[in-house]
N, C-alpha and C positions, 0 to 999 in steps of 0.2 A: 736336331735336339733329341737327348734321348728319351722314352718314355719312361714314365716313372715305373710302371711294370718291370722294367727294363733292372733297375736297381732293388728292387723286392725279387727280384733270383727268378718270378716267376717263368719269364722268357727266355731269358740268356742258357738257362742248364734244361734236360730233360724233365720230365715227371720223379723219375725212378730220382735220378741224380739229385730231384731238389730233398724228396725225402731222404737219401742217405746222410746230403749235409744237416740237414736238420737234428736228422735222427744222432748223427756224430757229437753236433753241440751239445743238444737235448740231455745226450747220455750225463752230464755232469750236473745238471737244473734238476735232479729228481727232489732235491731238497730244496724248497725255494724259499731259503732266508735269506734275509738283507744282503749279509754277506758273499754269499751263495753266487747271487746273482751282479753284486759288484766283482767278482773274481768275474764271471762272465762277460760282461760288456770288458773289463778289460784285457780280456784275449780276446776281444773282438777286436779291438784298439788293438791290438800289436798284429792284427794281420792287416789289419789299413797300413800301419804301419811300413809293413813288407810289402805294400803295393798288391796283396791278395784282396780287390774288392767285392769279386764276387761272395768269394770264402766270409768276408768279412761281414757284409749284408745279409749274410746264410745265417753267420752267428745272431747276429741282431734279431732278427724275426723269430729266431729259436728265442730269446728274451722275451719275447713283447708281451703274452701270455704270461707270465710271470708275476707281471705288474699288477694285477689282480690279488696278490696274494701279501702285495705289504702296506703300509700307510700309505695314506694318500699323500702326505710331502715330499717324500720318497720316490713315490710315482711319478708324481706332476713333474719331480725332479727329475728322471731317468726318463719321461717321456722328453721332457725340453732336450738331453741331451742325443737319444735317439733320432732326433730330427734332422741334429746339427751334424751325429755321424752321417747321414742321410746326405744331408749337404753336402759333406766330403766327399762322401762317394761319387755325387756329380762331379765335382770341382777336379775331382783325378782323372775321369773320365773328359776333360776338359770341354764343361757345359755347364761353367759357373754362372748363366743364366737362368740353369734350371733349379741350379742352386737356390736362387735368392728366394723365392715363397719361403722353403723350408726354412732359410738362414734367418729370413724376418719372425719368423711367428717364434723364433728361438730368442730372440737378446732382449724381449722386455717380460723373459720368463723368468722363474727362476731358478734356474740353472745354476750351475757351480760357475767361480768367477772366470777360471779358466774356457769352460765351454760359449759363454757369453761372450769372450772375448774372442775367440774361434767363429763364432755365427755375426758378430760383427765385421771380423775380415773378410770374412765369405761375402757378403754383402757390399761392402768396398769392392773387393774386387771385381762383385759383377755391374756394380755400377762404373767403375772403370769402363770396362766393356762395353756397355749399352753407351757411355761417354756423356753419364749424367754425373758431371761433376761439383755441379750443384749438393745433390744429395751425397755422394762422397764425401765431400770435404764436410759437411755438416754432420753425417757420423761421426766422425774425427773430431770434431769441437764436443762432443757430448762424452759427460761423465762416465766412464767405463770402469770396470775392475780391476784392480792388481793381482794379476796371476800371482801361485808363487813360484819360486827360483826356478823348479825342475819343467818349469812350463815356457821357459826365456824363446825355446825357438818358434812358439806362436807370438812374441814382442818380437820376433827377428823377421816374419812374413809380412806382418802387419807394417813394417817399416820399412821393406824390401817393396813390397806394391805403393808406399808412397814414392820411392825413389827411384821406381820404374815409371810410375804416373811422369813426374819432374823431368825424367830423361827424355820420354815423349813429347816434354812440352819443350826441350832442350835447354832446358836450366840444368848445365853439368855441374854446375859447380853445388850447388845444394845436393843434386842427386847421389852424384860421389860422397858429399859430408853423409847424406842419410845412409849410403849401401856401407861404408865404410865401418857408422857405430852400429848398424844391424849385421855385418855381418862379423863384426869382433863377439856377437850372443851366439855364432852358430856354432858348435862342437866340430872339432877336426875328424872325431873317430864319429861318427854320425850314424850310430847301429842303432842307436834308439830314438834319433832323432825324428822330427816329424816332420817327411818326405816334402812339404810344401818349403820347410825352413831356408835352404841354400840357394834361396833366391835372391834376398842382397847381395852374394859373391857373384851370383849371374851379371846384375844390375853392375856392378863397382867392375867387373871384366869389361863389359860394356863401355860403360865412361870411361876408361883408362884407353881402351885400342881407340876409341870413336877421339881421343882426346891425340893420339899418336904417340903416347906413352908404352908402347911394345915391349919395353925391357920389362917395365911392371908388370902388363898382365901375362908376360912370359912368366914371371917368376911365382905369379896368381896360378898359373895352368899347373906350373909343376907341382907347387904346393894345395892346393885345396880344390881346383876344378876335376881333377879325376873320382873324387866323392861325389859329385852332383852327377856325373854322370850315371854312376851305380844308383841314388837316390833321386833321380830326380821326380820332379814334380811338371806335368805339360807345360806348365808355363813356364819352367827353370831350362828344360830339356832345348824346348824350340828355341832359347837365346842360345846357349852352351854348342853344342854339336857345331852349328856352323860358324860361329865365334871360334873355335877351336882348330877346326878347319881353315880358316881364313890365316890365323895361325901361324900352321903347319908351313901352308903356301907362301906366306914369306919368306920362312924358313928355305924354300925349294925345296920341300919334303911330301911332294904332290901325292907320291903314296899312303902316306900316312892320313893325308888329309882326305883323301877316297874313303879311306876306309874307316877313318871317323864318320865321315858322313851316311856311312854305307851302314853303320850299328847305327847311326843316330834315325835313319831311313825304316829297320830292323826291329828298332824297337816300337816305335813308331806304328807300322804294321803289328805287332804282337799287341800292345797296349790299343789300340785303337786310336790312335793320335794322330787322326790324317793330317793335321797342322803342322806336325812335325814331320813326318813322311815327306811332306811339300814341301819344306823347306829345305831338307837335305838334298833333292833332288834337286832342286832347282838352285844350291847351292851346285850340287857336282855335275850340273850344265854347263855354269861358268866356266870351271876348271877343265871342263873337257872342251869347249868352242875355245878356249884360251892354248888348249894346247892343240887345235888346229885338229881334232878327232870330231869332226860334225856327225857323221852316223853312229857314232854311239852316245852322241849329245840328244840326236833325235830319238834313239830306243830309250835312252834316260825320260824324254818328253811324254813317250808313250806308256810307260810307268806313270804320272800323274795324269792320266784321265779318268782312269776310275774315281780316283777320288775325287775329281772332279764332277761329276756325274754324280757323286752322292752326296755331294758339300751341297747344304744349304745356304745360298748366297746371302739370306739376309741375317742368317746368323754369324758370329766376328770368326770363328775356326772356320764357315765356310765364305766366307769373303776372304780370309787371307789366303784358303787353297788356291779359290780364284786368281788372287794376284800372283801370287806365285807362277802359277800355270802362265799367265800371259808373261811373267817377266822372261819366264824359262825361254817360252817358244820365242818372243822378240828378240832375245838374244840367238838366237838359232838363226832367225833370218835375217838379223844385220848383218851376222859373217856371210850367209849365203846371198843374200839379195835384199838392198834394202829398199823400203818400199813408204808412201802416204798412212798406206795402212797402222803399220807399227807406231808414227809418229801419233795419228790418231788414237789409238789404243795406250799410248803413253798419257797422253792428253786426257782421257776421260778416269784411268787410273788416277792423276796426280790430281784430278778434281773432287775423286772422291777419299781421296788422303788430307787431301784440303778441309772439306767437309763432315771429315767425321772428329774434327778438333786433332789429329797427328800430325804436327809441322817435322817432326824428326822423320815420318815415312815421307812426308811430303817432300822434301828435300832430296830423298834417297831417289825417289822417282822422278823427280825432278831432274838429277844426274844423269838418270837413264834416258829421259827426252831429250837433254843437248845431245846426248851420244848420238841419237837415233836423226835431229835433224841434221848434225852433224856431218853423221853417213853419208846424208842425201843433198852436202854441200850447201846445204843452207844455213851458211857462218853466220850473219846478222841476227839469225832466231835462234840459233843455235846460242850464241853466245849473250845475249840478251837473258836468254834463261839459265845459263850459267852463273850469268853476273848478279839474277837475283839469287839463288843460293849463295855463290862467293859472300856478298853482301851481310846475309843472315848469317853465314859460317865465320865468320870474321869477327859478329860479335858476340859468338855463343862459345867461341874456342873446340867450332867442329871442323877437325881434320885428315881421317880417315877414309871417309866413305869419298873424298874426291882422290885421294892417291890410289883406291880400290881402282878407277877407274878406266876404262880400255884407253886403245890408241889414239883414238879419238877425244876424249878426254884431256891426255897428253898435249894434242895441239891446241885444245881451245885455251887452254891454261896458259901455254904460250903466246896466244895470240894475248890474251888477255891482262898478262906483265905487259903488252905495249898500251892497252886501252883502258885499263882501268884509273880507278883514282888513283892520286900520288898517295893516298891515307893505305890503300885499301895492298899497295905492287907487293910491300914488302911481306904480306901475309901471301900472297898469290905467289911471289917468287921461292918461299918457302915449299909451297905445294908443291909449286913444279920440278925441285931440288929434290924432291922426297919421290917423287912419281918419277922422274929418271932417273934412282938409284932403286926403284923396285921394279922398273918395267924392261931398259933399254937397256943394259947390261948384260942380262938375262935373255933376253929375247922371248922365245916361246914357254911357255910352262913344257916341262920333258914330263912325260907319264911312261913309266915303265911299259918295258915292252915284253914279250912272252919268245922266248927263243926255239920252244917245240911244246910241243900241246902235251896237256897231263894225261896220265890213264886216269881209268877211277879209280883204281888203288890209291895211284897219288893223292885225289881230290880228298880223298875220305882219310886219310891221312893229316893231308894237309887241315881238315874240319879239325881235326879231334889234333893237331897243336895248336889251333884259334883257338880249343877251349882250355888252352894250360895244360895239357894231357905230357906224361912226361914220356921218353920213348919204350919205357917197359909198360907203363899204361894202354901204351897204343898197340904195343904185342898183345897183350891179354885180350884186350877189347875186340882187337879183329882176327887175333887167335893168331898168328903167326910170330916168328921168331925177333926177337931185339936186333939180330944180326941185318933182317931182310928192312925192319923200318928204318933201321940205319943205311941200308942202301938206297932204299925208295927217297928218303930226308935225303940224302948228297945228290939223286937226279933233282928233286923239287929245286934245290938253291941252284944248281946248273940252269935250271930252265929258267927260275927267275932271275937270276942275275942277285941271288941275295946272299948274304952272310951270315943273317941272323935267324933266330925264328922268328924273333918279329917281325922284321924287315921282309920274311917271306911271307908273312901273314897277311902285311899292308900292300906289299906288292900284287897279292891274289886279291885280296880285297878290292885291288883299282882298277883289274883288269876283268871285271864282275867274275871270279872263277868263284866268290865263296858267297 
C-alpha cells in the first residue's frame, strides 16, 4: 500500500525538486480568484490526465493554500474535489484501497455532480477489491448525479467495473451487453479522455475471446485496443497487454506477441504497476515453455521475484503478483519435472480463488490443476476436475481458457468426449475440434531465432527505430551518415530474419535484445 506521503510529492521527489514543482505551479496562483484558481486545478486535471501523477499532486498542494482566500462554498467545494483528485491518484497508482477513505468522505459532499459521481466509482471499485459486494451493489442502487455530456467517460468506468465485476462472476452474457453500451460512451480519439475510461473495451475484448469469438476481438484489437494501450489505466493495462498477446499467438505471430508483452512488462516497471509487470511475465513463460526455450522461461521467472518480495500478499495487486509467480514457476516445472508439489500448490491457489468470490480465476486454475495432475498421470483426478470446469463452462458459454490449454489438456478433453454426459459431448467435442486446430497442426510455438549477434551500433539503432525514429533521425541522433544507418538497418534484418521495421522490432523484442 502506498503511503499517503507518498501522493503529497513529499517522498517520491527530492526537497529542492518538491520546491521547484510547486514553485512552477505557484507561479500562476499569485492572483487567487475564483477563477484563477479553477484555471488551476484544471491543469492539474489534465496532467492526471497524461498519466503525470506526481506532477499532478505537485499542482494540487500548490492549490490547497488558496482555499483560504475564497468563500466558504467554493472551498468546501474544491476541498471535496481535491480529495477525490487524491483518490485518483491512488487508483492510478493501482491501490484503489487506499483510495476508498478519500473517495468516501467525497460523495455525500458537496461536490460538483461530475466529481461525486468520480468518488462513487472510486469506491466501487475498491469494494470490488476487498469483494464486499454487498456494499458495491448498494452504491449502485443509491440516487447519484447526472454528469453532463463532456463527462460520459466517467458513465463508461462506472459501467465498465460493473461488467468487469459480472465477467468475474461469469455472467458473459450481461457483462458483454454492459462492456458493449459503456464502451459505445468511450471516444475513439481519446486525448482528452479520462485514462480509467477504455476499460469497458478491455471488459467486452475479454468476453468476446473468453466466448471464442476471435474474429471480433480481432477486429476490437485493430480498431480501438491500440488506444488503451497508449491510455491505459492498471486495471485496463493488466487485461489488454496479455489479451493482446494471447492474440498474436494464435495468429502464430509469437514475435509480436513478446514484444507486446515485453512494453506491457515496460510500462509496468516505469509506472510502478508490479500487477502488470507479473502478468506479462508470466504470460511470456507460457509462450517461451510452449515453444520448448525453458532457460529463458527460467530467466523470465527470475524477473518476478522482486516483485515478489515487495507485493504485499494481503493486499489484491499483491496477491495476484503472488499468483502469478507460482503459475509462472508451475508451468516451468511441469515441462521440466513434474512433481505433488506443483499439484499441491495448484490446490491451495484454486482454494483461495474459490474464496475470495472469483469463479472466473477459479476455473482458470482449476485448468491449470488437471494439467498438473495430469502430468503425474493421475487421469481419474485429473479429469474429475476437469469435468467440474467443463460442467460450469458449458452453462456459462466459457470456451477459450480450455482451448488455451497444453498437451495435456488436449488429452483429457478427449478422454472426456468418451465419459462425459450425452448433454454435455457435444460442447466437449467442440472444444476438442478447436484445441486441434490450435495446437496439433502447428506443433511447437517457433520464436524467432538470432542468426549473429548485434554490435551496439546495431542495438542502439535498432532502440531509436522502436521509438518511430526515421533513418535520417537516427543519423543526427547518433551523428553519423543516412548512408551508414542504412547499412547497419540491412545487417539488423539479415540477423533477424526480418523484412520490416517492425517485424525487426518484434523479433528483438522476443529475443530480449531491447
Amino acid at each position: 500500500m502506498i503511503d499517503s506521503s507518498a501522493l503529497d510529492g513529499n517522498t517520491a521527489v527530492g526537497r529542492s525538486g518538491r520546491v521547484a514543482q510547486l514553485a512552477r505551479v505557484a507561479g500562476n496562483l499569485t492572483d487567487r480568484s475564483p477563477c484563477n484558481v479553477r484555471m488551476a486545478m484544471d491543469r492539474a486535471w489534465s496532467r492526471l490526465l497524461a498519466l503525470d501523477v506526481q506532477d499532478a499532486l505537485a499542482a494540487v498542494c500548490a492549490v490547497e493554500p488558496c482555499l483560504r482566500d475564497l468563500d466558504e462554498a467554493t472551498a468546501t467545494c474544491l476541498r471535496a474535489e481535491i480529495g477525490t483528485f487524491r483518490a485518483v491518484g491512488f487508483a492510478l497508482r493501482d491501490d484503489c484501497i487506499a483510495a476508498l477513505p478519500l473517495a468516501l468522505s467525497c460523495i455525500h459532499g458537496v461536490a460538483a455532480p461530475a466529481v461525486t459521481l468520480l468518488a462513487t466509482t472510486l469506491c466501487r471499485l475498491a469494494y470490488w477489491k476487498l469483494g464486499d459486494f454487498e456494499r458495491f451493489h448498494a452504491l449502485r442502487r443509491e440516487q447519484r448525479p447526472t454528469p453532463e455530456k463532456r463527462h460520459t467517460s466517467l458513465v463508461a468506468f462506472d459501467r465498465g467495473v460493473e461488467a468487469a465485476v459480472e465477467l468475474q462472476q461469469l455472467r458473459f452474457g450481461l457483462a458483454g451487453r454492459l462492456a458493449q453500451d459503456a464502451s459505445a460512451l468511450v471516444p475513439r480519439q481519446g486525448v482528452r479522455a479520462f485514462p480509467i475510461s477504455p476499460l469497458p473495451i478491455a471488459v467486452l475484448a475479454q468476453v468476446l475471446y473468453e466466448q471464442g469469438a476471435l474474429s471480433e476481438v480481432d477486429a476490437l484489437a485493430r480498431d480501438r485496443l491500440p488506444l488503451v494501450t497508449v491510455r491505459a489505466s492498471p486495471e485496463t493495462a493488466v487485461r489488454v497487454y496479455p489479451l493482446l498477446a494471447r492474440i498474436a499467438a494464435h495468429r502464430r505471430q509469437v514475435g509480436l506477441a513478446l514484444f507486446l508483452l515485453g512494453e506491457g512488462a515496460a510500462l509496468g516497471e516505469a509506472r510502478g504497476w508490479g500487477r502488470l509487470t507479473a502478468a506479462c511475465l508470466q504470460q511470456r513463460v507460457e509462450l517461451l515453455v510452449r515453444g520448448r526455450r525453458i532457460e529463458e522461461a527460467r530467466t523470465c521467472l527470475e524477473r518476478m521475484r522482486p516483485l515478489l518480495d515487495a507485493a504485499n500478499r494481503s493486499h489484491y495487486a499483491g496477491a495476484a503478483i503472488h499468483r502469478y509467480f507460482e503459475l509462472a514457476r508451475s508451468r516451468i516445472e511441469l515441462a521440466f519435472e513434474p512433481s505433488q508439489e506443483i499439484v499441491a500448490r495448484m490446490r491451495r491457489l484454486h482454494r483461495e480463488a474459490a474464496a475470495s468470490g472469483d469463479p472466473y480465476l477459479a476455473v482458470q486454475v482449476a485448468i491449470c490443476l488437471a494439467e498438473a495432475l495430469g502430468a503425474l498421470d493421475e487421469e481419474v483426478a485429473a479429469h474429475e476436475t476437469l469435468s467440474r470446469s467443463l460442467e460450469l463452462g458449458a452453462s456459462v458459454g466459457l470456451y477459450q481458457c480450455f482451448v488455451d490449454g497444453g498437451p495435456v489438456i488436449g488429452r483429457l478433453l478427449a478422454l472426456a468426449v468418451e465419459r462425459e454426459r450425452r448433454c454435455l459431448q457435444p460442447y466437449v467435442g467442440s472444444l476438442l475440434n478447436s484445441w486441434r486446430s490450435a495446437h496439433e497442426s502447428a506443433g511447437a510455438l517457433k520464436i524467432p531465432k538470432l542468426s549473429g549477434p548485434l554490435s551496439a551500433r546495431e542495438c542502439a539503432i535498432l532502440g531509436l527505430v522502436r521509438r518511430g525514429y526515421s533513418n535520417k533521425r537516427i543519423a543526427l541522433e547518433l551523428r553519423i551518415a543516412p548512408e551508414t544507418v542504412k547499412s547497419h538497418a540491412k545487417h539488423i534484418f539479415l540477423k533477424l530474419g526480418a523484412r520490416t521495421r517492425v517485424d525487426a522490432v518484434s523479433r528483438a523484442a522476443s529475443l530480449g535484445l531491447l
